[in-house]
ZAMARGU-4260 file (C-alpha; in steps of 0.2 Angstrom, whole numbers, plus 5000, padded with zeros to 4 digits):
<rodrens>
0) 5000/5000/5000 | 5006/5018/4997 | 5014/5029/5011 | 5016/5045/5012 | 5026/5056/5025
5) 5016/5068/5033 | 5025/5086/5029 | 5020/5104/5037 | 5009/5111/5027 | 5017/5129/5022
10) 5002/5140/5022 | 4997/5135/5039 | 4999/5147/5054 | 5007/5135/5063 | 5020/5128/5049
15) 5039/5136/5052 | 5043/5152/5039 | 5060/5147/5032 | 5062/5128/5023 | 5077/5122/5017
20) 5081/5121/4998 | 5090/5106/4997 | 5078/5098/5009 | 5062/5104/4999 | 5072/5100/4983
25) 5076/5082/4989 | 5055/5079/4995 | 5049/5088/4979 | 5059/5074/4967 | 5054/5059/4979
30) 5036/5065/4977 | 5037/5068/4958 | 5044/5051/4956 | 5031/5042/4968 | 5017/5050/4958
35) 5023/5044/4941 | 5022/5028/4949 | 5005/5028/4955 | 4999/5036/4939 | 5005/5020/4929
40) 4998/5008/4941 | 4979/5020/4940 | 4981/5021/4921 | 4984/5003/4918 | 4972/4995/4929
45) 4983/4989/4941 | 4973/4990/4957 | 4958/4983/4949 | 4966/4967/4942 | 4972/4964/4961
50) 4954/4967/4967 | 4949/4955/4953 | 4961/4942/4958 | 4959/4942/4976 | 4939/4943/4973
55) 4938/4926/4962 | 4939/4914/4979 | 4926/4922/4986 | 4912/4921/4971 | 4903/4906/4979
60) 4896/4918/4991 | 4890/4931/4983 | 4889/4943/5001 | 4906/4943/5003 | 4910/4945/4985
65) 4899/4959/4985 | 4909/4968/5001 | 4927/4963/4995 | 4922/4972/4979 | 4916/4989/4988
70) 4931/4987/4999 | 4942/4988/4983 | 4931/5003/4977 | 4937/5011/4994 | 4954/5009/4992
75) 4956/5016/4973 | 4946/5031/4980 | 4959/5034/4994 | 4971/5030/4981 | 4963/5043/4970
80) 4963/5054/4984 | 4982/5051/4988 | 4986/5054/4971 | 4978/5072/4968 | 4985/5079/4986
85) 5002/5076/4977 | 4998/5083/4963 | 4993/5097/4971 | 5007/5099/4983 | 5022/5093/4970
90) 5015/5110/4958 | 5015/5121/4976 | 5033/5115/4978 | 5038/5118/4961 | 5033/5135/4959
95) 5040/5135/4980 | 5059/5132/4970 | 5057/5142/4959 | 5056/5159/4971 | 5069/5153/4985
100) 5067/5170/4994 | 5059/5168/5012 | 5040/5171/5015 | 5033/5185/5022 | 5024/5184/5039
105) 5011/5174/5042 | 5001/5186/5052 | 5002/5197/5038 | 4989/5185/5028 | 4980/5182/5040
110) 4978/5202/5045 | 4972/5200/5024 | 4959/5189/5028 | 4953/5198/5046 | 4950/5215/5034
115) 4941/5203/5021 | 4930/5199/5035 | 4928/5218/5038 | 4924/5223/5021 | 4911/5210/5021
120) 4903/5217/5035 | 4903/5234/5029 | 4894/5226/5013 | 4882/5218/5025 | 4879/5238/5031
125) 4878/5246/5016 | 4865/5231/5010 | 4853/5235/5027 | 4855/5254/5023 | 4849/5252/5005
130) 4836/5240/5009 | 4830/5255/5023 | 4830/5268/5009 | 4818/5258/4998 | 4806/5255/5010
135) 4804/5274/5016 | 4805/5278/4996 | 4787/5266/4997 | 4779/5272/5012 | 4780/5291/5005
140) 4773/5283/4988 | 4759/5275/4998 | 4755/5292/5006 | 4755/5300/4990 | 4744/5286/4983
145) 4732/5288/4998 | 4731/5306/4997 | 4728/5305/4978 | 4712/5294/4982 | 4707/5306/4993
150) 4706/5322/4983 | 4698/5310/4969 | 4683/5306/4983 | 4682/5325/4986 | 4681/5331/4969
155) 4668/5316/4967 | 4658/5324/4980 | 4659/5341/4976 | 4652/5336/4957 | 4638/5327/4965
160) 4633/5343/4977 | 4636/5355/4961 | 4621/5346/4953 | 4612/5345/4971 | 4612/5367/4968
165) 4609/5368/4952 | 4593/5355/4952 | 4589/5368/4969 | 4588/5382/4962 | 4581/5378/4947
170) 4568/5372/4959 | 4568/5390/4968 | 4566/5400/4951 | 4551/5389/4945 | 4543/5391/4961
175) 4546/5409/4964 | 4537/5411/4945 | 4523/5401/4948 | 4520/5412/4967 | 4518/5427/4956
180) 4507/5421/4943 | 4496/5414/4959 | 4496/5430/4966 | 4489/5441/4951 | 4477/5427/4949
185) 4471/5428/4967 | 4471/5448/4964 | 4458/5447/4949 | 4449/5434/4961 | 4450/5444/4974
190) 4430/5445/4976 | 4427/5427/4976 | 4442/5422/4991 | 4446/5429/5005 | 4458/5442/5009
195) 4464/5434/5026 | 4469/5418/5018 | 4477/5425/5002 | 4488/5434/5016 | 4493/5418/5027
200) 4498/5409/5010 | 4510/5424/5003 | 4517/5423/5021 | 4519/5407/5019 | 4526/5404/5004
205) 4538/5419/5007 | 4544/5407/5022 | 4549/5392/5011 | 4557/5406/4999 | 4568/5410/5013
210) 4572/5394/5019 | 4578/5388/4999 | 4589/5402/4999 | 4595/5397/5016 | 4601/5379/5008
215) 4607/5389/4993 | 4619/5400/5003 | 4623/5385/5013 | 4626/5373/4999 | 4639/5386/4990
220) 4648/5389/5008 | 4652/5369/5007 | 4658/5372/4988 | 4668/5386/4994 | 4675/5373/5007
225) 4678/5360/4996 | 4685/5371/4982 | 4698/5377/4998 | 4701/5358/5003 | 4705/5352/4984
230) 4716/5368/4982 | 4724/5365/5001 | 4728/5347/4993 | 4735/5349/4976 | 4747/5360/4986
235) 4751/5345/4998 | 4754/5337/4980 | 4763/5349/4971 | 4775/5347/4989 | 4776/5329/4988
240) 4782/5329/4972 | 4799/5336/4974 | 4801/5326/4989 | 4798/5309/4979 | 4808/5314/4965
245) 4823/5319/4979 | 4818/5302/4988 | 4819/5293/4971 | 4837/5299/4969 | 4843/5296/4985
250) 4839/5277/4981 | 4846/5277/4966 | 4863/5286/4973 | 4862/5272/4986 | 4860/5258/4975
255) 4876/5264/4964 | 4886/5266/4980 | 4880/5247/4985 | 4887/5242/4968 | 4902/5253/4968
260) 4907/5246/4985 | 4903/5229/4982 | 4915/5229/4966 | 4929/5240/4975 | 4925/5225/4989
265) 4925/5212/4977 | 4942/5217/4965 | 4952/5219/4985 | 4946/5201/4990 | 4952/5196/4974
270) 4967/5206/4978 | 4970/5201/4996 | 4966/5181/4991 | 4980/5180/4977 | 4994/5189/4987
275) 5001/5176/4997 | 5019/5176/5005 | 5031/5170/4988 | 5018/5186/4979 | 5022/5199/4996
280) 5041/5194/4994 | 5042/5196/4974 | 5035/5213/4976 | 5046/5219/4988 | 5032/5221/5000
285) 5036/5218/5020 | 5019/5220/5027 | 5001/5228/5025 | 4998/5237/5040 | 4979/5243/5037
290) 4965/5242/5022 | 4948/5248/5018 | 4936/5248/5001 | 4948/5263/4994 | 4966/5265/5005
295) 4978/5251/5010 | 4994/5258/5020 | 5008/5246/5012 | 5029/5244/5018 | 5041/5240/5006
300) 5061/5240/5006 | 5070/5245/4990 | 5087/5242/4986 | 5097/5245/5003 | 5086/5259/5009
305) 5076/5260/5023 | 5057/5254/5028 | 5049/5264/5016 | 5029/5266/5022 | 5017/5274/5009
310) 4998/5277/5005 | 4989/5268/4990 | 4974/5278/4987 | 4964/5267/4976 | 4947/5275/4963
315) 4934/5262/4955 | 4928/5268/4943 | 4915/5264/4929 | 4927/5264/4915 | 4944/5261/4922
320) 4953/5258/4939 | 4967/5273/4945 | 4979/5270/4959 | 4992/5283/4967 | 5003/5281/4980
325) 5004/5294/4992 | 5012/5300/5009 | 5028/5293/5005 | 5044/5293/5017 | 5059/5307/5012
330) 5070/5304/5001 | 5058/5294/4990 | 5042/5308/4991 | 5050/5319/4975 | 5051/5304/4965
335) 5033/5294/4970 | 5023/5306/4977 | 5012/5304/4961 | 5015/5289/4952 | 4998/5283/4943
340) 5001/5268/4931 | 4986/5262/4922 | 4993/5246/4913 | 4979/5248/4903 | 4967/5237/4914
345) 4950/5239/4926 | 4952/5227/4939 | 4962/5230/4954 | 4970/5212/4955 | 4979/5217/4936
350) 4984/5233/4940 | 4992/5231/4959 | 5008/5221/4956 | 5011/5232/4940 | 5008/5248/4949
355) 5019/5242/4964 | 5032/5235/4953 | 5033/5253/4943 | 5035/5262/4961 | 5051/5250/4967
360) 5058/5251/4949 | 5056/5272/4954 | 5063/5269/4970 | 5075/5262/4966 | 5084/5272/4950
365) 5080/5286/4964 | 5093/5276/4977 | 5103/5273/4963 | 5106/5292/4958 | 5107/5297/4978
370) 5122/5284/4978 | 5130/5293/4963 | 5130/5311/4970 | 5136/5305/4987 | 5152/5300/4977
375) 5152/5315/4967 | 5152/5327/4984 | 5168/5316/4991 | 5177/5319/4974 | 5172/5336/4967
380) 5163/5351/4976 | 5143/5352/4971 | 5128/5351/4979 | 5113/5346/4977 | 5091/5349/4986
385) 5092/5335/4995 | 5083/5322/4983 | 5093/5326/4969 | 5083/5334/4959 | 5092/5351/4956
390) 5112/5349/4957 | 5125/5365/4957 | 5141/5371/4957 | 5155/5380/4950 | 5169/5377/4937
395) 5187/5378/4940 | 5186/5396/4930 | 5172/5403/4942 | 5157/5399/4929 | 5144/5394/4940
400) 5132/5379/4934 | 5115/5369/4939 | 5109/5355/4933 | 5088/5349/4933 | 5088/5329/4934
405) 5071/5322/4931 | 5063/5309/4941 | 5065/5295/4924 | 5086/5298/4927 | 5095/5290/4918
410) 5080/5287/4905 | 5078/5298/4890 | 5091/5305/4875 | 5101/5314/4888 | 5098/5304/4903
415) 5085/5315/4909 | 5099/5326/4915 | 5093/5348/4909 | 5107/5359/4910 | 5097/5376/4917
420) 5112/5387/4918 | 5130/5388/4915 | 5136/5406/4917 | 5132/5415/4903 | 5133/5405/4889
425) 5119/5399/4878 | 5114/5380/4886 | 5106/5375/4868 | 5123/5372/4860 | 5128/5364/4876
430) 5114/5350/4875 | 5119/5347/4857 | 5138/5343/4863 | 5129/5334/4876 | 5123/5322/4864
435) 5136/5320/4852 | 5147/5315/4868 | 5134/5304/4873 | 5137/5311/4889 | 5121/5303/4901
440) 5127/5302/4919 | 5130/5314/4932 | 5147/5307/4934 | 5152/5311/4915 | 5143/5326/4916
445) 5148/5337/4932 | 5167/5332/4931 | 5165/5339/4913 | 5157/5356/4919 | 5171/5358/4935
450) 5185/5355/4922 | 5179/5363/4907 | 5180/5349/4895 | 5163/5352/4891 | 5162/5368/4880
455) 5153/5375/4865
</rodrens>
């Protein structure tokens, strides 16, 4: 049967930091060779002819060929099983060889996997928050609704007490005609009724006049009401509106930020899951000290120089992701303190090892150049700013000179190096001798300005 020796696993809390090379080297071919093995005896059958072989005595009962057969099974499966676990490390310790230097800290990816946790949390929150800001976006449009339905009821109303009044006083005119033509009847008849009762039914009918007119005035007072309550509620309306339409873009504001947040959430996992401790020692990095959904606060050592501890402010976008580092240490801040690479790619996990590769390579032509001008000073008198950027001094015949070195030294036709002023002389001829002496360095060019052999 096949053994294997139980190794630390690598990635495990627990497991040391440092292996040895030879030792990994030695288990990494023992493993390859035990695994070619096993994969001719899988492919050829091999397991299964034994299970065969050792099966046939037991045919007569059929129970216990049936149980040896499953017992087979279990030990090709575990056989299987064996088999992928070493495929699996064998490709970790081969790509292990090929990047000998040590891993980073292990609590560093854990730390990763703590603020992973945290984003999601944060997630979780924004989620709650947007679900809270749809539901007040429904209940104002449920008040709305209501209070539309309710100044449809009133308007209903009012039509039907419109036609009440005007069927009244229609009713009011009609009678008031027919009183009069009674009375000059009862006039020309005066002889044959009597006065005393012509009198009580004019006083009468006078009465009921009043009291029709009475409903009349009452009837137009509750127009005049409901005409002040529709008006009072399409001001209510014409209030909510703007409110609605505020409510509605608060809502959709909130469901962009969800979505921007989930992918700035999303392209960091991503990030944090893929940066293990051979990707951290690659780039240079020694530890990440802090993240959130758009800053992580990152160290790195270039070259010989100190810790170096900057700020990678980080913007999703819709169309394209943009990353600057920011708040770095002296003397690297003149050289770094805006370098923005887009490599021509919107996600995060393509663009951080390329930005952070761009950044050391900086860094370190920025050491580099530091190292030359300290050898310059111990040979030859110039100065420089302190980040070497600007460096001046003066010629053997008194000519003074100063020299602008941009942040790409020693890249470009002249090495990046501009010579602003060297006494009174034209600095345009200068440059062209520059050139055709393919002079590129700061330490061809300032020993040739203090001796003069530079000269138009």
């Amino acid at each position: 049967m096949l053994t294997t020796e139980k190794m630390p696993d690598p990635l495990s809390p627990s497991a040391p930091l440092n292996y040895d090379i030879r030792q990994l080297s030695s288990t990494t071919s023992s493993l390859i060779i035990e695994i070619s093995r096993l994969s001719q005896d899988i492919g050829s059958g091999y397991y299964f002819q034994q299970a065969l072989h050792s099966a046939k005595p037991l045919f007569k009962d059929p129970s216990d060929a049936i149980k040896e057969v499953e017992y087979q099974k279990a030990v090709f499966s575990n056989l299987k099983s064996q088999y992928m676990h070493l495929s699996h490390r064998t490709i970790f310790l081969t790509k292990l060889l090929a990047f000998p230097p040590a891993f980073a800290t292990q609590d560093d990816v854990l730390r990763l996997d703590a603020n992973v946790q945290h984003a999601a949390e944060r997630k979780k929150t924004a989620k709650a928050a947007l679900d809270d800001a749809t539901k007040d976006v429904e209940e104002l449009l449920r008040g709305v609704h209501a209070a539309y339905e309710g100044l449809t009821t009133q308007m209903h109303t009012l039509l039907s007490s419109s036609r009440a009044l005007a069927v009244l006083q229609r009713e009011v005119d009609g009678c008031t005609s027919r009183d009069v033509e009674a009375d000059a009847d009862a006039d020309a008849d005066g002889m044959t009724r009597d006065s005393a009762h012509v009198e009580r039914a004019l006083r009468e009918e006078e009465a009921r006049v009043v009291a029709m007119r009475a409903a009349v005035d009452a009837a137009r007072a509750e127009i005049a009401a409901v005409d002040a309550t529709r008006a009072d509620m399409r001001a209510k309306l014409a209030a909510l509106v703007p409110q609605r339409a505020a409510a509605e873009r608060a809502a959709a504001a909130a469901v962009r930020d969800a979505q921007m947040q989930d992918k700035s959430i999303e392209e960091l996992s991503s990030w944090y899951k893929s940066c293990t401790g051979v990707l951290m020692t690659l780039l240079g990095l020694v530890s990440v000290q802090h993240t959130s959904t758009t800053c992580m606060a990152l160290q790195f050592v270039v070259a010989d120089a100190p810790v170096q501890t900057a700020t990678l402010q980080i913007s999703v976008g819709t169309d394209i992701v943009d990353a600057a580092f920011l708040d770095l240490d002296v003397p690297l801040a003149s050289t770094i303190r805006e370098c923005r690479h887009y490599c021509g790619s919107r996600r995060l996990d393509d663009l951080m090892p390329r930005l952070i590769r761009h950044a050391v390579e900086r860094a370190r032509r920025h050491v580099a150049k530091m190292r030359e001008l300290t050898a310059l000073q111990k040979a030859w008198t110039c100065e420089h700013d302190g980040t070497g950027s600007v460096v001046h001094g003066v010629a053997q015949s008194g000519t003074p000179w100063r020299i602008v070195v941009s942040p790409d030294y020693p890249a470009g036709p002249t090495g990046g190096l501009t010579l602003a002023v060297c006494g009174d002389m034209d600095v345009a001829p200068v440059h062209t001798t520059m050139s055709a002496m393919r002079i590129r360095t700061l330490s061809q060019l300032v020993p040739a300005l203090i001796t003069g052999a530079l000269t138009v």
